[in-house]
PAPA-92671 format. One record per residue: x, y, z of N, C-alpha, C in turn. Coordinates in steps of 0.1 Angstrom, whole numbers, padded with zeros to 4 digits, always signed. Example, Ala and Ser with C-alpha at 12.3 -4.5 7.8 and 13.67 -1.06 7.14 Angstrom:
! residues 2
+0132-0057+0078+0123-0045+0078+0132-0033+0078/+0128-0022+0071+0137-0011+0071+0129+0000+0079/
***
This chain:
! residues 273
-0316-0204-0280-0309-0195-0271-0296-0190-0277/-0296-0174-0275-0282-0169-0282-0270-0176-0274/-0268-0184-0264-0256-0185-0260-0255-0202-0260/-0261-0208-0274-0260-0222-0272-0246-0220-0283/-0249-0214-0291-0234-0210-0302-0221-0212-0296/-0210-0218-0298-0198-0220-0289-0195-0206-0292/-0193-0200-0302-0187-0188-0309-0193-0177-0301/-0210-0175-0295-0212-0164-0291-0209-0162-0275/-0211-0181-0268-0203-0177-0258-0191-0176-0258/-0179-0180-0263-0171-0173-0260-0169-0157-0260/-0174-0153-0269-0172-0142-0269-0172-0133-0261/-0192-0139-0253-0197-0132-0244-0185-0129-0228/-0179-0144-0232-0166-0146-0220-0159-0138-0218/-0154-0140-0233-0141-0128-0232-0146-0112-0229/-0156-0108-0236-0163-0097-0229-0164-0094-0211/-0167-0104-0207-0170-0104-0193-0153-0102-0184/-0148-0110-0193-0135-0113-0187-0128-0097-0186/-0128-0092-0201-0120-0076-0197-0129-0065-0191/-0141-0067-0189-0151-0058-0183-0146-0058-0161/-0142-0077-0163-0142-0078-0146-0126-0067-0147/-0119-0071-0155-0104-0065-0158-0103-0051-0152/-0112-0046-0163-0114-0031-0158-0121-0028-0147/-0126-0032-0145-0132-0035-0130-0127-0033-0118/-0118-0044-0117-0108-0045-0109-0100-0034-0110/-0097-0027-0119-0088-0014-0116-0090-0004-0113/-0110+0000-0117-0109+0009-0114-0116+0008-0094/-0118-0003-0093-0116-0011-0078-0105-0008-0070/-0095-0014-0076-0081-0005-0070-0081+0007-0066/-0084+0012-0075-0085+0030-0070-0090+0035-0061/-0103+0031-0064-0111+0038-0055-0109+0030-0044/-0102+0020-0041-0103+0010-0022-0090+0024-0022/-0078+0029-0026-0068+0035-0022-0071+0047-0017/-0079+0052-0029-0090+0065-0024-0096+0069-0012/-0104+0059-0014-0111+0057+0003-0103+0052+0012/-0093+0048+0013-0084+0043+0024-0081+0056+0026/-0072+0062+0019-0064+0078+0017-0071+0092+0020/-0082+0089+0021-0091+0102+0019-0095+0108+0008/-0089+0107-0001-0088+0108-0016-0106+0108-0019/-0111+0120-0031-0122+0118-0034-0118+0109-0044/-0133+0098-0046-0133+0091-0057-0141+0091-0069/-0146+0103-0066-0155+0113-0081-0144+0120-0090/-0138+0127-0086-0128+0141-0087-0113+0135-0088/-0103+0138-0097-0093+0138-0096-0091+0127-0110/-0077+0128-0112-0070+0119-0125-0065+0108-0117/-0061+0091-0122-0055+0084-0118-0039+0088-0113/-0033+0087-0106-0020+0096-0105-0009+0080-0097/+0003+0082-0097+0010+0070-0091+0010+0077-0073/+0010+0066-0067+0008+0069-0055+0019+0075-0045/+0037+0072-0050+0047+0078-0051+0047+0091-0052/+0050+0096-0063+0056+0110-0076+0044+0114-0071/+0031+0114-0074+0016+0117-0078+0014+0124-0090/+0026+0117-0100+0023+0116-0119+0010+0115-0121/+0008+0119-0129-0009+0116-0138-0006+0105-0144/-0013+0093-0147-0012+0083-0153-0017+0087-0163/-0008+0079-0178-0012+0078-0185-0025+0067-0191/-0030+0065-0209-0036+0052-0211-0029+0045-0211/-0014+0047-0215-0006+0031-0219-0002+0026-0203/-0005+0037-0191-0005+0031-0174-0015+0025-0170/-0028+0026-0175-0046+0018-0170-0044+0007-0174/-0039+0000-0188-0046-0012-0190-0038-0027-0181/-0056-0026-0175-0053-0036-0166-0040-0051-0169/-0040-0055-0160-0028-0062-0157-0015-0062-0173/-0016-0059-0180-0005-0058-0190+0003-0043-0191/-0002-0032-0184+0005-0021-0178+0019-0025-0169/+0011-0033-0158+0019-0039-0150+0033-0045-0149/+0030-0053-0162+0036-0064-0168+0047-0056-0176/+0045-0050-0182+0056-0042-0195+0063-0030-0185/+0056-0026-0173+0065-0015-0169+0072-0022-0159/+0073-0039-0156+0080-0042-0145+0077-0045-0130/+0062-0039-0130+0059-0034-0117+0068-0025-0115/+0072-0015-0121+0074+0003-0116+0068+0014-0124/+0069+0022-0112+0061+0033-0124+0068+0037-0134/+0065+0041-0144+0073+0048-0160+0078+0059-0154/+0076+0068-0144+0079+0082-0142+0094+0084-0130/+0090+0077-0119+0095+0081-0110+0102+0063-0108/+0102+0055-0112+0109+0041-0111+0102+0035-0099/+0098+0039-0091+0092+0031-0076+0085+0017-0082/+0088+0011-0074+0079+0000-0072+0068-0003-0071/+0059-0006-0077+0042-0003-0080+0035-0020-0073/+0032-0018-0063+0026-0034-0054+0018-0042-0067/+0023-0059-0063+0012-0068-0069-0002-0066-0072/-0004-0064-0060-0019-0060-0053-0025-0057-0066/-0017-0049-0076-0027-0042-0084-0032-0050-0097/-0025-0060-0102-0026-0071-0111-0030-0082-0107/-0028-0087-0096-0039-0098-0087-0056-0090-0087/-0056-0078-0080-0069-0077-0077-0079-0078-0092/-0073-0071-0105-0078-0075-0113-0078-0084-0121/-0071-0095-0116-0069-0105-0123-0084-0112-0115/-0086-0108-0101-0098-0120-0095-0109-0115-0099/-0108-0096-0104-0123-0095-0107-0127-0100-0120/-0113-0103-0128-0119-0107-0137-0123-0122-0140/-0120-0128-0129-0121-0144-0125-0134-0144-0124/-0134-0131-0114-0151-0135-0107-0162-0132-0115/-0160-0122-0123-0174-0119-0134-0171-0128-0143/-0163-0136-0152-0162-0149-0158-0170-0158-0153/-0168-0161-0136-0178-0169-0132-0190-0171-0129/-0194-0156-0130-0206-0156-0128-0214-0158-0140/-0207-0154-0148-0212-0158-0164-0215-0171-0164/-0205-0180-0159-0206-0190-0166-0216-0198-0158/-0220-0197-0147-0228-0200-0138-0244-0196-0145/-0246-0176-0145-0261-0173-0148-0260-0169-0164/-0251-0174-0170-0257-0167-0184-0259-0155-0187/-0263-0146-0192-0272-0136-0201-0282-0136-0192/-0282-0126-0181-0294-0127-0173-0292-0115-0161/-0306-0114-0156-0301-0102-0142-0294-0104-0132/-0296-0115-0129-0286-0123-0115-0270-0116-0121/-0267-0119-0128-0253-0122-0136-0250-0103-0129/-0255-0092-0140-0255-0083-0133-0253-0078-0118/-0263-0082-0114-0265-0079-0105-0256-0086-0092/-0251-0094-0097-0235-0106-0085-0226-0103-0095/-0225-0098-0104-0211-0095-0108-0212-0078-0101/-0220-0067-0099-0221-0056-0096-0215-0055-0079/-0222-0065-0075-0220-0075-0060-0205-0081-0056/-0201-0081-0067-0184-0090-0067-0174-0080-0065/-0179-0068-0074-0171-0056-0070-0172-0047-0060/-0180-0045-0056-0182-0040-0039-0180-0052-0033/-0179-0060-0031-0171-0075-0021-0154-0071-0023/-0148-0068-0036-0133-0066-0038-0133-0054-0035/-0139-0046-0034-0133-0029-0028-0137-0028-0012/-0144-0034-0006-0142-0033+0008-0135-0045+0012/-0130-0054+0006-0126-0060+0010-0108-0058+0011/-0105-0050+0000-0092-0040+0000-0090-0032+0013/-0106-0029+0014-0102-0012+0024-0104-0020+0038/-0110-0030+0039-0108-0037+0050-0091-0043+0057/-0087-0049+0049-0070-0051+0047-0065-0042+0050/-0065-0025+0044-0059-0015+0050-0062-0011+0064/-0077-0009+0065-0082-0002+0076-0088-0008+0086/-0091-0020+0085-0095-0025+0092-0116-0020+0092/-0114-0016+0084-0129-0009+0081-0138-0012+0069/-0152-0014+0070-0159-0019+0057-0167-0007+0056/-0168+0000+0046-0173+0013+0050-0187+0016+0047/-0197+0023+0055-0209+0024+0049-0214+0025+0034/-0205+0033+0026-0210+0035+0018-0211+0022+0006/-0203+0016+0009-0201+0003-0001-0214-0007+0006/-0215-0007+0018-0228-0012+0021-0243-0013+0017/-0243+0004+0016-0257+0010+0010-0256+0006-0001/-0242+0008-0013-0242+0004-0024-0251-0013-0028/-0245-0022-0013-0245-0034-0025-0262-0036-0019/-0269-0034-0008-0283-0028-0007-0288-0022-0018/-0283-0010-0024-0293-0006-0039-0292-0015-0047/-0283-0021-0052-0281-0029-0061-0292-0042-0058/-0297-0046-0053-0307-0056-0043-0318-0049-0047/-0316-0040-0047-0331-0031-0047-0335-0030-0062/-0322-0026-0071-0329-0023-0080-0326-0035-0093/-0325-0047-0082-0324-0062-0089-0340-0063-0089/-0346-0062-0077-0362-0066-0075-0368-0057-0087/-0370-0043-0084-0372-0036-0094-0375-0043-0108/-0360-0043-0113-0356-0049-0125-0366-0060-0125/-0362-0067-0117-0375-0085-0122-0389-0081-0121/-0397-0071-0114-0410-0063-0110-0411-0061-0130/-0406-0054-0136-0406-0045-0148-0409-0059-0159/-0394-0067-0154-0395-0076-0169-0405-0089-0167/-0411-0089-0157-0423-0099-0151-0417-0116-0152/-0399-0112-0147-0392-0123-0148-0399-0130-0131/-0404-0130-0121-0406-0133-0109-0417-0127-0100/-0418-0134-0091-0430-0125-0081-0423-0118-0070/-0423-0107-0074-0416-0092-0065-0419-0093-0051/-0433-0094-0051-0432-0091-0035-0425-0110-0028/-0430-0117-0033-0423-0129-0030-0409-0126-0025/-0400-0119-0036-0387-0115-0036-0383-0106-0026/-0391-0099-0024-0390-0088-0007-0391-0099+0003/-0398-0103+0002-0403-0110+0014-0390-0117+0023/-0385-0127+0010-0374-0137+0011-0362-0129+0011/-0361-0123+0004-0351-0108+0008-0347-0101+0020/-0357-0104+0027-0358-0091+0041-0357-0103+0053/-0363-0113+0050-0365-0128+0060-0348-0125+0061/-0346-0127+0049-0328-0136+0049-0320-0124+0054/-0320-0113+0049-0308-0101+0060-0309-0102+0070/-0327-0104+0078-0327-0098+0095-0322-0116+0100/-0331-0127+0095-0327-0141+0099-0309-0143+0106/-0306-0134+0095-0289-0142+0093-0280-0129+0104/-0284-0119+0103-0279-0108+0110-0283-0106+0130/-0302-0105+0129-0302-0104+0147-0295-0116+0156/-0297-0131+0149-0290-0143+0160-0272-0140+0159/-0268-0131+0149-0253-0127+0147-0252-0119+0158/-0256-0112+0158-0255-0098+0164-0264-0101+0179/-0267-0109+0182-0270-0116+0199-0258-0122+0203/-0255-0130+0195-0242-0141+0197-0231-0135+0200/-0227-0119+0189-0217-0111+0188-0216-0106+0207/-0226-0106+0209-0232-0098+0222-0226-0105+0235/-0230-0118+0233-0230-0124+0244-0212-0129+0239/-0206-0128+0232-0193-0131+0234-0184-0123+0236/-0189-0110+0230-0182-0094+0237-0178-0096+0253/-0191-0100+0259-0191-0100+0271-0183-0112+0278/-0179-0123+0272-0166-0129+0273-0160-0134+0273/-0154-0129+0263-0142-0125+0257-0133-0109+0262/-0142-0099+0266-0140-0093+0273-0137-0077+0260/-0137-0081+0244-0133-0074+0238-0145-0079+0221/-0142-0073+0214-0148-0072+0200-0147-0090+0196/-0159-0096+0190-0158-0107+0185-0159-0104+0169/-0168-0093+0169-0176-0097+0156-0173-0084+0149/-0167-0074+0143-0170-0058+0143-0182-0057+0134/-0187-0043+0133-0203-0038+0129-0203-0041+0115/-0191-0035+0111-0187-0036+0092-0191-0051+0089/-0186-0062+0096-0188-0074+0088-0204-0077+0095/-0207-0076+0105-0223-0077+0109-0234-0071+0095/-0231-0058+0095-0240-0052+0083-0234-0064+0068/-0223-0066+0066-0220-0073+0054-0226-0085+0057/-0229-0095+0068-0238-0106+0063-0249-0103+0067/-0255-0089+0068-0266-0092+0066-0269-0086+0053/-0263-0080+0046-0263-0074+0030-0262-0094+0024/-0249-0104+0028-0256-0116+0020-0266-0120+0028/-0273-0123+0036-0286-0126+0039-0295-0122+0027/-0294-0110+0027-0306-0103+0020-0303-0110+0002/-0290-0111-0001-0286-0118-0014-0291-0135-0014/-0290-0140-0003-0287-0155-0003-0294-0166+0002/-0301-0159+0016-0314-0161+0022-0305-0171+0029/-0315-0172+0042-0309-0178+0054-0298-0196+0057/-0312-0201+0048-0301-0216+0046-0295-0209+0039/-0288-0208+0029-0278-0203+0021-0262-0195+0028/-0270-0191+0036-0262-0182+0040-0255-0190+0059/-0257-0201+0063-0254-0207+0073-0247-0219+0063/-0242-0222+0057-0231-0224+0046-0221-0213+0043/-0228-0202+0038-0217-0190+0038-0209-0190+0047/-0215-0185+0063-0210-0184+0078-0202-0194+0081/-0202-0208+0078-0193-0219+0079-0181-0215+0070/-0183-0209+0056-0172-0209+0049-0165-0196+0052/-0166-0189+0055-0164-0175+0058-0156-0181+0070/-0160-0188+0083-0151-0189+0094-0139-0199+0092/-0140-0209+0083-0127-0214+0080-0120-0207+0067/-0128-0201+0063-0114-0188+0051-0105-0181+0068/-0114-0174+0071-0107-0170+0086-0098-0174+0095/-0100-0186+0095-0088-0195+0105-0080-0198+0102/-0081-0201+0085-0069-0203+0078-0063-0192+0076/-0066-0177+0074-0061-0167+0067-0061-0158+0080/-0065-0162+0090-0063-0153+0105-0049-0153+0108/-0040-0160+0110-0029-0160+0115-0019-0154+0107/-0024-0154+0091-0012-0144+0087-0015-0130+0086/-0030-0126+0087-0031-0112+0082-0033-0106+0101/-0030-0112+0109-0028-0108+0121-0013-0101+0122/-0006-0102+0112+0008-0099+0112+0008-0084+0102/-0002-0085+0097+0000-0068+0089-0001-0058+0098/+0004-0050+0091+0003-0034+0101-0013-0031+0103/-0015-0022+0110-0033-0020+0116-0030-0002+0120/-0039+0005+0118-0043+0011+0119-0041+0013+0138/-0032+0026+0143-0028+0031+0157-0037+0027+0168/-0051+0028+0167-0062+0027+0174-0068+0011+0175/-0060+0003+0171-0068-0011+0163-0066-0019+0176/-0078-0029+0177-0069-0038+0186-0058-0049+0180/-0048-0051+0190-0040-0057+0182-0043-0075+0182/-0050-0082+0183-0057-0091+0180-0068-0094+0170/-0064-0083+0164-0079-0082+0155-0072-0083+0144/-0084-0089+0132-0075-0095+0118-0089-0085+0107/-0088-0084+0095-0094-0082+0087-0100-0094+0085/-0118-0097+0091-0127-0105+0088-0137-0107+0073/-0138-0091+0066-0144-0093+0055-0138-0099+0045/-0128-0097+0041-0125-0108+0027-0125-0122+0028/-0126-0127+0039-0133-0140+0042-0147-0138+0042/-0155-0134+0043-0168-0131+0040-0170-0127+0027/-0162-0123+0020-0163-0116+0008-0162-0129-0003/-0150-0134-0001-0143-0152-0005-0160-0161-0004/-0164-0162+0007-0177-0168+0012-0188-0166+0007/-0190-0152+0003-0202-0154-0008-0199-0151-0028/-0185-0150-0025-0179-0158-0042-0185-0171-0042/-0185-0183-0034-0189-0192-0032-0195-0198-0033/-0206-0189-0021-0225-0189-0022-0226-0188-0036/-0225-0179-0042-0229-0174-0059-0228-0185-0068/-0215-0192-0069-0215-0204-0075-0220-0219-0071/-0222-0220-0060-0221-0234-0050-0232-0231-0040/-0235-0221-0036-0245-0221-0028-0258-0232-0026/-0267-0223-0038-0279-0235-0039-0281-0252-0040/-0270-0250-0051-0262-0267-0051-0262-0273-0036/-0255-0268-0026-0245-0271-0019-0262-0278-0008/-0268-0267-0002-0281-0267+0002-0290-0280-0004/-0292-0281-0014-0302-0288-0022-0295-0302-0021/-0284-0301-0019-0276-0318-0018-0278-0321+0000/-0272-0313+0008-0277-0313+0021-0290-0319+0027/-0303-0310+0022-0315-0314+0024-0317-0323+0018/-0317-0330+0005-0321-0344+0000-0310-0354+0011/-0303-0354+0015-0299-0361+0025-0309-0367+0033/-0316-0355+0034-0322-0363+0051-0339-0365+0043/-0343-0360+0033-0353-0368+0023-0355-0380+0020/-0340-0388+0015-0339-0405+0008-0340-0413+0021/
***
């Protein structure tokens, strides 16, 4: 195996590690973008202040940060954490996924998965919104995971639909009854659509047991992290009881990815011995 070498995994590490790096920033952007209206095809990086064109010596993730102070070079403003944390986790999280799947498609394809989890999970914080398109995104990616394993005759494809489609609708219609019958009273939103479509995108990643471990972890990231992000600003129209629920779901299937199957497989042998 190329990665029994200490020398070539590390390497492969550090690889992974500045790839999440970059990741993460160009993550940042585009959650600002999409918050803003801003297209995220079109345009130069710019400071969100002045609206200076960033320079290269302003991209490189978190050490830009660091040497300018947290302020911009141009106009002195104050340039938020936010921006050196977020890349600092994505590059946590594709490290971990390394170290978990190796040199492999999964790895791809949940580190591809990690970053659409950190950019709506940004734009959720701002907006209180998870937005379609990052949805469909982490759907194609799913899609053209199966694909991928169909080609390199790593697995049985339709097996993979199968279990695929079981685990999104499994984990999503009893969501989305429950959502229903609590709407009604509660008298207001329990569950919003954004995070309904997001577990059922991990369904479709994690499959059903898997993913009722998620839902447990997802609702105590929540309860713990409810009462302070209940205090951020919200968007005019918001209810004001409402918290940003996806990055607890987002946190929840970082989790799954590492701990998931484990977690499951220890569970059921439980009631086996």
């Amino acid at each position: 195996m190329v990665l029994d070498s200490p020398v070539v995994f590390a390497y492969c590490a550090v690889l992974m590690a500045v790839l999440g790096l970059c990741m993460g920033s160009f993550v940042n952007c585009m959650a600002w973008r999409v918050t803003h209206g801003e297209s995220v095809m079109h345009g130069r990086s710019h400071c969100t202040t002045c609206g200076h064109e960033l320079g290269i010596l302003d991209l490189i993730p978190v050490l830009s940060w660091v040497f300018s102070r947290g302020r911009c070079r141009y106009c002195g403003e104050h340039v938020s954490g936010r921006y050196p944390i977020t890349e600092l986790v994505s590059g946590v999280a594709y490290v971990s996924v390394f170290l978990v799947y190796g040199l492999s498609l999964e790895t791809i394809e949940l580190c591809a998965f990690c970053s659409a989890l950190l950019a709506l999970s940004l734009i959720d914080l701002d907006s209180l919104i998870i937005p379609n398109s990052i949805i469909l995104f982490c759907i194609a990616v799913r899609a053209a995971y199966i694909v991928a394993v169909g080609v390199t005759g790593q697995g049985d494809v339709a097996m993979l639909v199968r279990d695929t489609l079981i685990g999104g609708f499994a984990v999503a219609v009893p969501l989305l009854l429950l959502s229903l019958v609590m709407d009604r009273v509660l008298g207001r939103d329990s569950l919003g659509g954004g995070d309904l479509k997001l577990l059922f995108v991990a369904g479709l990643y994690f499959g059903w047991m898997q993913c009722l471990f998620l839902v447990l972890v997802a609702c105590i990231v929540g309860l713990v992290a409810g009462p302070l992000l209940r205090g951020r600003s919200k968007p005019e129209d918001a209810d004001p009881k409402s918290f940003p629920f996806g990055p607890a779901i987002a946190i929840a299937c970082w989790i799954c990815m590492l701990a998931g199957g484990p977690v499951v497989s220890w569970y059921l042998n439980m009631f086996l011995i």
